[in-house]
matplotlib code that plots the C-alpha trace (Angstrom):
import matplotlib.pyplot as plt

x = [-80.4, -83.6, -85.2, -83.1, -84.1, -87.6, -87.4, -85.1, -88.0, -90.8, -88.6, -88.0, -91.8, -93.0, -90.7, -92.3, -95.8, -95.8, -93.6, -95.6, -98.8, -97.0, -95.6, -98.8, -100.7, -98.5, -99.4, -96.1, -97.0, -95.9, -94.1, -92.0, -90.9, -90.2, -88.1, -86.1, -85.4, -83.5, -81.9, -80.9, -79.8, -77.5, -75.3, -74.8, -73.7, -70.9, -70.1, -69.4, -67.6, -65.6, -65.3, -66.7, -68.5, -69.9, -71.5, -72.8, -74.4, -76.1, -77.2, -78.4, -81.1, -82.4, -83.1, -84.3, -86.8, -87.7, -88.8, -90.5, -92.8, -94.0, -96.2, -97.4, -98.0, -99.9, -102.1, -102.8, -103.7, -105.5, -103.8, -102.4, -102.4, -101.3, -98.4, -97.2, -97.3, -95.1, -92.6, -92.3, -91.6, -89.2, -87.2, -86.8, -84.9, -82.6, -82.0, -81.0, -78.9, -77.1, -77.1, -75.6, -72.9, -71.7, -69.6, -67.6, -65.7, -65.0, -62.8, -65.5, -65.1, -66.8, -68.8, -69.9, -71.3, -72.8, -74.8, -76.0, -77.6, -78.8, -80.2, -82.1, -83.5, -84.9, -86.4, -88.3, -89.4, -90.6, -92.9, -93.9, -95.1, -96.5, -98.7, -99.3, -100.6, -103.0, -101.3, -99.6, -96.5, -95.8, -93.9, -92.6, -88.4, -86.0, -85.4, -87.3, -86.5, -86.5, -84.0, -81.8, -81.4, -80.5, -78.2, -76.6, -76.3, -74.9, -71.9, -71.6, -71.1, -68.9, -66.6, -66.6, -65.9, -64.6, -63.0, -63.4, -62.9, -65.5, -68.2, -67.0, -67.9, -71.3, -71.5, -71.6, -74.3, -76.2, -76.0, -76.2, -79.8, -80.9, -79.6, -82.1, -85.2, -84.7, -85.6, -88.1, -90.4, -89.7, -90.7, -93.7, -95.3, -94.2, -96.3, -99.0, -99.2, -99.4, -102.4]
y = [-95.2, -96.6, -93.6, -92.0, -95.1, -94.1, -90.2, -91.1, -93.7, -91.0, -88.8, -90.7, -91.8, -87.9, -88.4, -91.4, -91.1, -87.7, -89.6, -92.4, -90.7, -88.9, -92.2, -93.4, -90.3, -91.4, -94.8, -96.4, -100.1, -101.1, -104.5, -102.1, -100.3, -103.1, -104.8, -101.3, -101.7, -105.1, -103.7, -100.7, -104.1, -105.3, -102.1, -101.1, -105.1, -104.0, -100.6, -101.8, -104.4, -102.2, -100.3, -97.6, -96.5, -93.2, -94.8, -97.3, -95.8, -93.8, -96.7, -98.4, -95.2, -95.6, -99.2, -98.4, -95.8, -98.5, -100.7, -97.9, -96.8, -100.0, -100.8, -97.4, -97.3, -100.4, -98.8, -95.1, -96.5, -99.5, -102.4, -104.4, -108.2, -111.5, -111.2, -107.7, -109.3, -112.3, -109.8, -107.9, -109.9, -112.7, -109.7, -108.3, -111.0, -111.6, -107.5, -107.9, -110.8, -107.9, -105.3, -107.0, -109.4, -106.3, -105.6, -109.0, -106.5, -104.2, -106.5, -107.4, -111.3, -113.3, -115.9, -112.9, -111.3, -114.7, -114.9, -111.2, -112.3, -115.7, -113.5, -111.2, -113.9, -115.3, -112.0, -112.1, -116.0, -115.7, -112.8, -114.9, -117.5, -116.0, -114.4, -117.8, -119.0, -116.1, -114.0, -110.3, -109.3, -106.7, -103.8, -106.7, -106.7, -103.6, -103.4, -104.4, -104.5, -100.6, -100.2, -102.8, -100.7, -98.1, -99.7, -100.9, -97.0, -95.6, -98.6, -97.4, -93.9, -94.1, -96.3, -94.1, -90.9, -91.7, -95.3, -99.1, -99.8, -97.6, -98.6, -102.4, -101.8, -99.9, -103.8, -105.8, -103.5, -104.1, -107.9, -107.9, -105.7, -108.4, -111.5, -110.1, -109.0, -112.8, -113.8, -111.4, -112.4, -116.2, -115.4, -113.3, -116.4, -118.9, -117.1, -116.6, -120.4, -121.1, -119.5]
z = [213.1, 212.9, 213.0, 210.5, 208.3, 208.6, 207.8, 204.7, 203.7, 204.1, 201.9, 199.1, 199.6, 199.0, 195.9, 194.4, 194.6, 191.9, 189.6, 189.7, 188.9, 185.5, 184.6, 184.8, 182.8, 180.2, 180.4, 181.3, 182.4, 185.8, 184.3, 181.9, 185.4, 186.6, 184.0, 184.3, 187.7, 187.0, 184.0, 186.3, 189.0, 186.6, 185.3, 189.5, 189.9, 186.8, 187.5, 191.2, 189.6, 187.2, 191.4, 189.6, 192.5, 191.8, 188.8, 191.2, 193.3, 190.9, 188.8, 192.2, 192.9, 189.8, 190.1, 194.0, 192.5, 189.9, 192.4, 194.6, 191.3, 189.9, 192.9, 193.0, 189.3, 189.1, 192.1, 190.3, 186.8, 188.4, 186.4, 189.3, 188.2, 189.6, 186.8, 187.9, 191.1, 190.6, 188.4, 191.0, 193.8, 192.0, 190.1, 193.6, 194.6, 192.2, 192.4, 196.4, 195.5, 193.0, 195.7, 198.3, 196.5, 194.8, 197.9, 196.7, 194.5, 197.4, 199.2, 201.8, 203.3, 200.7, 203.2, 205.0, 202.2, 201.1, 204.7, 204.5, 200.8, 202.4, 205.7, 203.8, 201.0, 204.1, 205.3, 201.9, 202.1, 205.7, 204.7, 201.4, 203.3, 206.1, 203.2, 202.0, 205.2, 205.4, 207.6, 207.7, 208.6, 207.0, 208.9, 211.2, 212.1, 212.2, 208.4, 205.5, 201.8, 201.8, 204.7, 203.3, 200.0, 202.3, 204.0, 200.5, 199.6, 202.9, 202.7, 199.4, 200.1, 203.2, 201.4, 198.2, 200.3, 203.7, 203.8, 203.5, 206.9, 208.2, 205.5, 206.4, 210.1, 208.6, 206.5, 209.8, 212.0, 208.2, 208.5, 212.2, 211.7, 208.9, 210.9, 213.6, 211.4, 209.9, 213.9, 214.6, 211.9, 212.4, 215.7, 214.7, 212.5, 214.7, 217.6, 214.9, 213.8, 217.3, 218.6]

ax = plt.figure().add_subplot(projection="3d")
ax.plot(x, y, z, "-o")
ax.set_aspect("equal")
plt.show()
């Protein structure tokens, strides 16, 4: 799985990294991109809502490819800033808090959902922190931010075309993975902080 993770993330990597060098050629700010990609948050949140799934999912790549290009956009046209920086990681949050509850309207257990957002909040904070403190750890745990979008897609997908109870069983290996990134990288820091 993880592996599969990995090759999908390379993919969509070869993808990005063209686009964001037009977007940039045509001087599309970073900031803009990354407004878009809440925007793009928020109509996934109420077409998943509406259970228009399709339209979900569709809405939800765009706002994944939103996120993937502002970074890389800032990086090409050389305007990275400590305010693109703080956009980017705050509107990040509140988008995985509108990837992940989404599944609320799918019938999935309501606490377990609300752990899963919690679990992966905390994935985020750790790192934040640890960043504070001076340290990296990036790369560190199973599935980061990008896997977890992945993970919100393929759940997505299986429920749209094979059934709920097979994307709800995909759900709990997705919160089980985050529950145990969340203790890798407390782990990772706390061994860090220790030395």
């Amino acid at each position: 799985m993880v592996t599969m993770l990995t090759r999908i993330r390379r993919q969509i990597k070869r993808i990005i990294e063209p686009l964001a060098k037009t977007l940039a050629k045509f001087g599309v700010g970073a900031n803009v991109i990354t407004l878009l990609g809440l925007i793009f948050a928020i109509i996934y949140y109420f077409e998943i809502m509406r259970t228009n799934i399709a339209l979900g999912i569709v809405f939800l790549v765009i706002s994944a490819i939103m996120d993937g290009i502002d970074g890389e956009v800032a990086r090409v046209s050389n305007t990275a800033s400590p305010l693109g920086s703080f956009l980017d990681s705050t509107l990040d949050r509140i988008e995985d808090i509108l990837y992940i509850s989404a599944f609320i309207f799918l019938g999935f257990t309501s606490y377990l959902v609300a752990i899963t957002v919690g679990l992966s909040l905390t994935i985020s904070y750790i790192r934040a922190k640890a960043e504070s403190l001076g340290l990296k750890i990036e790369g560190r745990g199973i599935i980061e931010r990008g896997e977890r979008i992945i993970f919100v897609f393929i759940i997505l997908l299986l429920y749209l075309i094979v059934s709920k109870q097979i994307s709800l069983y995909v759900f709990y290996l997705f919160m089980l993975l985050t529950a145990i990134t969340v203790i890798q990288r407390f782990h990772a820091v706390y061994s860090l902080l220790r030395k």
